[in-house]
N, C-alpha and C positions, 0 to 999 in steps of 0.2 A: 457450580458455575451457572450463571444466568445461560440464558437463552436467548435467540436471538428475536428482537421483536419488529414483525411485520408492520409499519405505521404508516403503510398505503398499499396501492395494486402494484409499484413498482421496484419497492426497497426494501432490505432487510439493513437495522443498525442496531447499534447497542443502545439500549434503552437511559437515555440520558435522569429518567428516574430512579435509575437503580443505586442505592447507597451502598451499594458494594465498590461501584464505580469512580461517584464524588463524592463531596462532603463540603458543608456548612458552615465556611469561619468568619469571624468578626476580624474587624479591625477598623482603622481608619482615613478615612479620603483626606482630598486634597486642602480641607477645609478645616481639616478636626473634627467633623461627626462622625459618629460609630455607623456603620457600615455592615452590611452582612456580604459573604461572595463566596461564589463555589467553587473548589478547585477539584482537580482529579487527583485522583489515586494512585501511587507508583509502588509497583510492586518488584523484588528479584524472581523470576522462573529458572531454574538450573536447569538445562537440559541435558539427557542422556542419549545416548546411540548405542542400544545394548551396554554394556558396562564401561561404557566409555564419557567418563565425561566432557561435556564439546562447551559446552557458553554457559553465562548467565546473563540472561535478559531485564532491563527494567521495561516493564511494561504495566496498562492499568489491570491486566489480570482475567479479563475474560477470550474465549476460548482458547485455551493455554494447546489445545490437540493441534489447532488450525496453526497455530505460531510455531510450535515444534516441529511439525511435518515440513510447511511451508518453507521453514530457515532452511532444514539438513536438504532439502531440493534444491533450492537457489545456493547453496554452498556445493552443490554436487557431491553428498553425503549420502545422498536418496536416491536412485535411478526412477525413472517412469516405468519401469516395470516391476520394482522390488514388491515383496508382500509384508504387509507390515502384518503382523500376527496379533500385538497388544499396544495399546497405547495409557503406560498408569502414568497418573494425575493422583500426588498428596499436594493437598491444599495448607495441611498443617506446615509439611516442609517444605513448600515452594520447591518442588520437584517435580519432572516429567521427563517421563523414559519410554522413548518408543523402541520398538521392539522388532526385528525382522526376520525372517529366516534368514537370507543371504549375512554370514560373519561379516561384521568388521572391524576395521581398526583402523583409525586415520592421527596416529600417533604422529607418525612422522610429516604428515600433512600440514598437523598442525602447527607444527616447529614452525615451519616456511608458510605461514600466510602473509599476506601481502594487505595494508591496513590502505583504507579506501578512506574517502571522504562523510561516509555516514557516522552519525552519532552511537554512543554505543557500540553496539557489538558490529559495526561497519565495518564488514572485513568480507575479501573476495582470498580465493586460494587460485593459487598458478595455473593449476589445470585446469581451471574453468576461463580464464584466459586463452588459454590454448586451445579449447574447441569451441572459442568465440566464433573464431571462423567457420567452423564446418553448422552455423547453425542456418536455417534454411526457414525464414518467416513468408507467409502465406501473401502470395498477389496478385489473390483475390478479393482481397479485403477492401472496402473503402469504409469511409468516413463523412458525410453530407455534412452539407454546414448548417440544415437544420436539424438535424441528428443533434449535433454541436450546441446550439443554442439550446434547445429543450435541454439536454442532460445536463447543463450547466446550471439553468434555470430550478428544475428537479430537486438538483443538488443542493442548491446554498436554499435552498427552502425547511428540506427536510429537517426536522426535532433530530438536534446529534448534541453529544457531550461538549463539542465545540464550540453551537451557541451558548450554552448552558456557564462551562467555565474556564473556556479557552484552551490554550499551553498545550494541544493535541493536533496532530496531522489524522487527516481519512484518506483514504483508498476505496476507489468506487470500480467495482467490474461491470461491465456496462455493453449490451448486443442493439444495433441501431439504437433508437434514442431510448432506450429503458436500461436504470443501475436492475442489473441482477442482485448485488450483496453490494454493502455500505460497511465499511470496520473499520475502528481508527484507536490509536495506540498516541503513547506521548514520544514514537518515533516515528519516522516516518518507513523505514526499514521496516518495525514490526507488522506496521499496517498491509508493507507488502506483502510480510511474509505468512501472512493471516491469508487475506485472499488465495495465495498459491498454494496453501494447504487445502482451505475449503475447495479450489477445484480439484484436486489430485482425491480427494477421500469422496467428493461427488462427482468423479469421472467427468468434468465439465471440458469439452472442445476450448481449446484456447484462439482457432486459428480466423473467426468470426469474430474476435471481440475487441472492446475499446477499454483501455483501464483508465482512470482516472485518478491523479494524486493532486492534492492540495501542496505535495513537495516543490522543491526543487529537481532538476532536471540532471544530475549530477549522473556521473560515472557508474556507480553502484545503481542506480534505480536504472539506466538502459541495460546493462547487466543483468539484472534481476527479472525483467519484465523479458526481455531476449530468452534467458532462460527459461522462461513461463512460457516463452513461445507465442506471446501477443505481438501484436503487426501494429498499432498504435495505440499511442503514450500522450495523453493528456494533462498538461498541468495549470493551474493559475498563478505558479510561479516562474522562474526565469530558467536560464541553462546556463549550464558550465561548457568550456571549449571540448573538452574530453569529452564527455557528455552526447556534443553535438556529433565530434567526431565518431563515436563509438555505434552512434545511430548511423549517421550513415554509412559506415563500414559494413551493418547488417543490414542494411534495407528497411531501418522503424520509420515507421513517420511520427514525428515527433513533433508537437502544437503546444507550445508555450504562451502565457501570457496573457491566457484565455480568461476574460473578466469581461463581461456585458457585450457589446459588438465587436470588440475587439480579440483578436489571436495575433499570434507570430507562429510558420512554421519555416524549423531549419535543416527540417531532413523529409524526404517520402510526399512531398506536397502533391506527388501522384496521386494518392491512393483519396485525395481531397476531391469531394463533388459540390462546386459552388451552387448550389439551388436556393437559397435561403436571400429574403430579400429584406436586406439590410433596415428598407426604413420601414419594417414591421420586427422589427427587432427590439424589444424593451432594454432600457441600460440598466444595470445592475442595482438593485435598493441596499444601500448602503446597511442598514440593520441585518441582511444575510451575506455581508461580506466574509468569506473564510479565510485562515493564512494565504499570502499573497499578495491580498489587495493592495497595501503600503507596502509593498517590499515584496524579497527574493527570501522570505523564511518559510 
């Protein structure tokens, strides 16, 4: 598996060079000339939970550890305390089995999952519903709005698979205005569930920080992020009612819509520090526009 590549003081993303990731096809434009264009790479990952098999993910294929860990968390298959002992990765077979001392078995779990609005494998289970509630986000945290604008900026600049050849969502984990990690997947689930792993296997504090998705604002990604235990949720795309609902029932602040000087937020507008003065605000260069821009995709 590639590695992740450092391409400034502030980011770590997948190396949009890597041919393991995309690849080079012809065809033809709107004109009839031949054409070259890069698309990404979709791959199946099987994951396992000790001898149990749980999903198969289509994903571009790189760091398959961070995607396995990160999913059995945000499905509450992983506890914050469990010890994982092994984590195998066959590349021949598109399989990955991580491994715990704590047994288990979520047979019957799996029966009664409850399918959500993400693509793929977008599925939440009942009990994580159920101690939606007892979950307790940090407020202490804010959010500046020139935090805001820098890490926006940061972002649609950075070399990602997205300029490159589109048809992928990023996820940015991000402390005041610096992305800590950059990873993006052809879901936008996977993206998340990449980040939530690299912090649980680098013991990162969740209760400091800002995530960033090029998603939508949906039920499953305040979920996910809730259970990450982040305090705000950035997107450059729109929200769903449930969505908004869900943020506010846990106290996320939740900032949609966010493309050049402009944001919407519809939950937590507390934890927002207006210091950033608007007509020093550059508007967005359309050539590093990312999903969003036209739309809620």
């Amino acid at each position: 598996m590639n590695r992740p590549r450092d391409i400034s003081e502030f980011a770590i993303v997948p190396d949009p060079d890597d041919e393991r990731l995309s690849r080079a096809v012809t065809g033809v434009d709107q004109t009839g000339a031949d054409v070259e264009a890069h698309v990404v790479h979709e791959r199946p990952l099987t994951l396992y939970l000790n001898r149990q098999e749980i999903v198969t993910a289509m994903t571009i294929g790189d760091h398959p550890d961070w995607l396995a860990v990160g999913y059995l968390l945000n499905q509450g298959m992983l506890r914050p305390d469990d010890e994982i002992t092994a984590i195998d990765y066959d590349a021949d077979l598109e399989v990955i089995v991580v491994r715990t001392v704590r047994e288990t078995n979520f047979e019957e779990k799996m029966k009664k999952k409850t399918r959500t609005s993400g693509c793929a494998h977008g599925t939440v289970f009942g009990d994580m519903m159920e101690n939606f509630e007892t979950i307790k986000l940090s407020r202490d945290a804010v959010i500046r709005t020139s935090w805001l604008y820098a890490l926006t900026r940061k972002i649609n600049t950075a070399p990602s698979l997205y300029l490159k050849a589109g048809a992928i969502h990023g996820c940015v984990l991000c402390q005041t205005d610096k992305p800590l990690v950059y990873l993006e997947d052809v879901g936008r689930h996977n993206a998340v569930d990449k980040i939530a792993g690299w912090m649980f296997l680098n013991k990162v504090s969740p209760h400091d920080k800002i995530f960033y998705t090029t998603g939508r604002l949906t039920s499953e990604m305040i979920l996910k992020c809730a259970a990450m235990r982040i305090p705000i949720l950035v997107s450059r795309s729109g929200f769903t009612a449930w969505g908004v609902d869900l943020a506010r029932q846990v106290g996320m602040t939740v900032i949609g819509r966010a493309r050049g000087k402009r944001f919407l937020a519809l939950s937590g507008a507390e934890r927002i520090v207006f210091d950033a003065d608007l007509a020093q605000v550059e508007e967005e260069d359309r050539k590093h526009r990312r999903k969003g821009a036209d739309g809620d995709d």
